[in-house]
N, C-alpha and C positions, 0 to 999 in steps of 0.2 A: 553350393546351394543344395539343399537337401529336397528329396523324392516330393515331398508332399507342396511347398514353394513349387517346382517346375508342375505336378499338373494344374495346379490355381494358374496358373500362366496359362498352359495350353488352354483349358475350360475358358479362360477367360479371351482368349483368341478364337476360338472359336464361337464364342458368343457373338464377337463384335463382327467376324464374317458374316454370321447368320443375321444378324441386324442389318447389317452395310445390304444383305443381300433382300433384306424384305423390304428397306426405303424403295431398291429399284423395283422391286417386284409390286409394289404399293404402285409407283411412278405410271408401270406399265400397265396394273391390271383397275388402278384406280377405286379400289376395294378396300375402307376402312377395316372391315370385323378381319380382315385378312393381314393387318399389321398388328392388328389390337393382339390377332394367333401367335406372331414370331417375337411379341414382345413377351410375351407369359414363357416363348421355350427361351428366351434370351435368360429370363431371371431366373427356368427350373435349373439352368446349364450351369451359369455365373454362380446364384447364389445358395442353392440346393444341393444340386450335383457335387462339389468340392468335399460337402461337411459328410453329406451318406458315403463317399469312399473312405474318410480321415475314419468315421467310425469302425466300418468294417476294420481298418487298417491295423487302428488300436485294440482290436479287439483278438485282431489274428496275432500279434504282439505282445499282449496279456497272456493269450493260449501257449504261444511259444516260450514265454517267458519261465510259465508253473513246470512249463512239462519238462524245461533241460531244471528248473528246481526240484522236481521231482525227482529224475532220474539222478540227480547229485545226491538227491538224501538215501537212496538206492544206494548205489555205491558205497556212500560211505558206511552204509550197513555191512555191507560185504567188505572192509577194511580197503576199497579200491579209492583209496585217498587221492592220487593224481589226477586219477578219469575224475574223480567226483569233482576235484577243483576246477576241471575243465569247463562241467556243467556249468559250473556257475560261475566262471565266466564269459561263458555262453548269454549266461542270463541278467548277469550286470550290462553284459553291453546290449543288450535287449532293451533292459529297463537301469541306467546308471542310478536309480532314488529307491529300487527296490528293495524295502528292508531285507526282506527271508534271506535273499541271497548275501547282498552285504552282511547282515548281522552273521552267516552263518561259514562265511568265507573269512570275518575278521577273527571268530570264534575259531575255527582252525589252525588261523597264522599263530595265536595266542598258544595255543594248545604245543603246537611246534615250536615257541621260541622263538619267534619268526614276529618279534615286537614291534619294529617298526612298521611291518604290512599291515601288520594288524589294527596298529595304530593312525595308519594310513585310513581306513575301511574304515572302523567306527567314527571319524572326523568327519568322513561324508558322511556318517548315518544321520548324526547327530544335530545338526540344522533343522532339519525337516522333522527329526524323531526325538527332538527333546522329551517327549515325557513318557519316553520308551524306559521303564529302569534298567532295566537290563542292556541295554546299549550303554548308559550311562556308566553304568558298573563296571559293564567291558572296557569303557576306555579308562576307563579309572585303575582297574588293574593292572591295565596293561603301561599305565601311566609309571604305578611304583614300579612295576619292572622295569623302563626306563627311565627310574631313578627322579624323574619328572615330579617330584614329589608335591610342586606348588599346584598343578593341574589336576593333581589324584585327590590332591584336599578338597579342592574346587568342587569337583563332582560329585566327591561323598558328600561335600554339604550339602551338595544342592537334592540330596534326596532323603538327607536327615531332615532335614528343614519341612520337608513335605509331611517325614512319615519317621516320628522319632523313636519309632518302633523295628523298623527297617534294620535286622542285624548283621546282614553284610557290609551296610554303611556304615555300621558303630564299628562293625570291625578296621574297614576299610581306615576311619579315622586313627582309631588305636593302632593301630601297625604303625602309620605314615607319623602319626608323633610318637613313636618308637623310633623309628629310623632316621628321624630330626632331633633326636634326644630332649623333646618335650614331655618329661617322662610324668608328669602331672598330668597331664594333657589326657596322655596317652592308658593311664592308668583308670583314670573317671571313666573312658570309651567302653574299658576293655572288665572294668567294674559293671559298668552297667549293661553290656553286652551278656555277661557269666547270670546276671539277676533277670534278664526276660529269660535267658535258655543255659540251664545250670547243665543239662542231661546230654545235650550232643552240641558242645560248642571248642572244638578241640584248637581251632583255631586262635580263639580268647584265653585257655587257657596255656598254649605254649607261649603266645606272645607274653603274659602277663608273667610267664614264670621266667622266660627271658628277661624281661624289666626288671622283677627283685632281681633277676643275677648280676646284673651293671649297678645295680642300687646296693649290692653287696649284705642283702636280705637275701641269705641263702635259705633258711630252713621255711620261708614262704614261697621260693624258687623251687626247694624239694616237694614240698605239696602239692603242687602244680603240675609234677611230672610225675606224682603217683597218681594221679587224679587220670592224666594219660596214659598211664600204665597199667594202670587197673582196666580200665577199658580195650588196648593191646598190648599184651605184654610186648610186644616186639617192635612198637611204634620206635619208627629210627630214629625221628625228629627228636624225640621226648630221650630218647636214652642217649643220643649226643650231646643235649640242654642236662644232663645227669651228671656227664662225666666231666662236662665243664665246671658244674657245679664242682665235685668232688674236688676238682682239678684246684678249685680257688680255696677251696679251705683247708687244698693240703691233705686229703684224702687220698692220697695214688694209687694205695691197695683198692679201696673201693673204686676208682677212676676206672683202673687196670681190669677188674673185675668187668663192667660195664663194657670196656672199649673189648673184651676178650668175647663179651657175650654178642656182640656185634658181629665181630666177625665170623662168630661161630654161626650166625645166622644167615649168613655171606651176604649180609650190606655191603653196599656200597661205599666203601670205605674213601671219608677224603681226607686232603693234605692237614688240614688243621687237627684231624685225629692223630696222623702219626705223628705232630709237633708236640702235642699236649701229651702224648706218649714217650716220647723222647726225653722232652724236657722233666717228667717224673726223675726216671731215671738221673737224667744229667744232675737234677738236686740234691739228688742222693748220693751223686759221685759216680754212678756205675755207667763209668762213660763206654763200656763195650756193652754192653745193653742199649745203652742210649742209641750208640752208634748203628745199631741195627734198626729200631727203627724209624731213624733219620733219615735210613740210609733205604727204605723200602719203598715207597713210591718211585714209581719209576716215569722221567725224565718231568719232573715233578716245575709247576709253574710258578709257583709260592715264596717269592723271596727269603720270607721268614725263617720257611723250611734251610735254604741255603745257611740263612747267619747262626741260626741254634747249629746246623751240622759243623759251621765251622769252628765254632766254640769249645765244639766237642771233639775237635778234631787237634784241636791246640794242647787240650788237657789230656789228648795221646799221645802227643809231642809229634803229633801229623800237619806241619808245619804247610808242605809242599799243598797237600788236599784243602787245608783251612784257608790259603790263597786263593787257591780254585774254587771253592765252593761259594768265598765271598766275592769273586768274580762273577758268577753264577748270577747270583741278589743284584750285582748291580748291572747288569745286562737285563734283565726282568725289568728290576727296577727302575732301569735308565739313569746314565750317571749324573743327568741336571736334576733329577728330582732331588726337592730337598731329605727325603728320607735312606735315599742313600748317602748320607752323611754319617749314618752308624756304619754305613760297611768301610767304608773310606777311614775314617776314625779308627778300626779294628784293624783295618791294614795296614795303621801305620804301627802298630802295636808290634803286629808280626816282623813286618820291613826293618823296624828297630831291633827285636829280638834276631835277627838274620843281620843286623848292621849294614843294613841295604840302603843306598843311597834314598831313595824313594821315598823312603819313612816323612822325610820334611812335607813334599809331597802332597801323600795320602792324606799328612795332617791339616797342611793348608787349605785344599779342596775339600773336608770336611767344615773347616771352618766357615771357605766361602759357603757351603749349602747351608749351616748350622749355624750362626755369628755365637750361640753356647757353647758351643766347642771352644772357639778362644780363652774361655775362661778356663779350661781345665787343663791338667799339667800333663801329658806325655810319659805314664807310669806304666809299664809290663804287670807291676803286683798289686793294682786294682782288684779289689776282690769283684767290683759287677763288670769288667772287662774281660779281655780277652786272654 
């Protein structure tokens, strides 16, 4: 039972004392205007009295509510990120339908990666704050970051629909049929997003230059990232979407060029760089090149990374390592998934090459993950094998 229930209780026991007590006092003093008095304080007590402290109440509760909101937006000026979260939770639990604090506490989780909290917060915003955009939006981002992609569509329409001007919504769209490979879809969005705002829309145009690059329209994929590169020359995003491009048409020198100007810039280098670095080389043959930078990320989570190294490690005649490495992949990988059936499949290549009983094996348990695999023959001199 909460505070404000118990004093309507008390108020209200008290009342009914005070009545009980003016029948007898009526009884004894025989005095109408003298009951007509204890009836008016019955009803200021009962039904007056309760509502002027509920207000105060709520009032001291609003005040308490802004001022730990205040001080959280304090703090987080001053980068005092935990106190600040404190504040507002201080102020959710004040007020649990509070936007500022919710939207600004989900807006944080978001910020840190911290998607489900985040996603937690905007869920309660959003009942009461439907026509909030920006709540809307937040849970919509945070939706594609949780891969939630049915929910993220949901929300960007519901503010395209409103306002089909709204270009974080067109983006919003255009991404999410990007990442569902509705690439029609996803192209009109991301079309029509570049035509309300051609001058600062970097967003629409990496997405759209990534789409030609899966649609194997590379030289409208290049345009797209000069477009970004004219504006930073050093934008990572746009110069990793560069060297992918390079990467597909067989360009390596210009790939190598880009992937070198990256590091020279000391990005943030990830696994999928030193793959599509590697494997240049491995095309080429120059499997001690390759091997170096197969071999440089360190304690690297990327399955793929594992299987190109072991490939490369075969054509050293590094036998022992190309086991290990494809062990590596299927430990990542996990050995029921059906996609480690290429590494199981590789090892029996090796297994065979080593005339290791095992070789049956690896091959059969590729087959179970792969029923494809049954169809092919058990060759060492495969040229796209091991």
């Amino acid at each position: 039972m909460n505070e404000t229930a118990i004093l309507i209780i008390l108020c209200h026991c008290v009342a009914i004392w005070l009545l009980s007590f003016t029948k007898f006092f009526i009884t004894f003093m025989k005095k109408k205007t003298i009951y007509i008095y204890f009836i008016a304080i019955y009803l200021l007590i009962f039904c007056f009295l309760p509502n002027i402290i509920l207000a105060q109440t709520q009032k001291q509760i609003d005040e308490d509510y802004q001022k730990n909101y205040k001080k959280a937006t304090e703090l987080f000026n001053q980068n005092k990120d935990e106190e600040a979260v404190n504040e507002l939770n201080k102020a959710i639990a004040l007020r649990p339908d509070g936007y500022e604090a919710l939207y600004s506490r989900a807006f944080y989780y978001f910020a840190k990666g911290d998607y489900e909290r985040a996603y937690k917060d905007y869920n309660a915003l959003l009942p009461k704050y439907q026509s909030q955009t920006e709540a809307v939006l937040g849970r919509a981002n945070t939706a594609v970051a949780l891969e939630d992609y049915a929910q993220a569509e949901e929300d960007f329409l519901s503010i395209y629909e409103k306002d089909t001007t709204q270009i974080e919504a067109i983006n919003g769209l255009g991404s999410v049929y990007f990442l569902t490979n509705m690439y029609d879809e996803a192209l009109f969005f991301l079309n029509k997003s570049i035509f309300l705002n051609a001058k600062d829309n970097e967003f629409a145009y990496f997405y759209r230059g990534s789409l030609f690059l899966e649609k194997k329209e590379y030289e409208k994929a290049l345009k797209d990232t000069e477009i970004l590169l004219k504006k930073d020359a050093k934008d990572i995003d746009a110069l990793r979407l560069k060297s992918k491009i390079f990467f597909e048409q067989k360009k390596y020198e210009e790939m190598r060029k880009v992937l070198n100007l990256m590091f020279e810039n000391k990005a943030e280098m990830q696994e999928n760089d030193f793959i599509i670095w590697g494997r240049s080389f491995f095309i080429e043959k120059k499997y001690k090149e390759a091997e170096f930078y197969f071999g440089t990320p360190q304690k690297a989570q990327n399955p793929d990374l594992y299987y190109y190294k072991a490939k490369n490690h075969v054509k050293l005649n590094q036998l022992s390592k190309a086991k290990d490495a494809l062990d590596s992949a299927i430990v990542i990988q996990d050995k029921d998934n059906p996609v480690s059936a290429f590494y199981f499949y590789d090892k029996s290549f090796i297994a065979l090459k080593e005339k290791d009983k095992n070789a049956e094996y690896f091959y059969l348990k590729s087959v179970y993950l792969m029923p494809e695999f049954g169809q092919k023959k058990v060759n060492m001199d495969e040229s796209d094998k091991l």
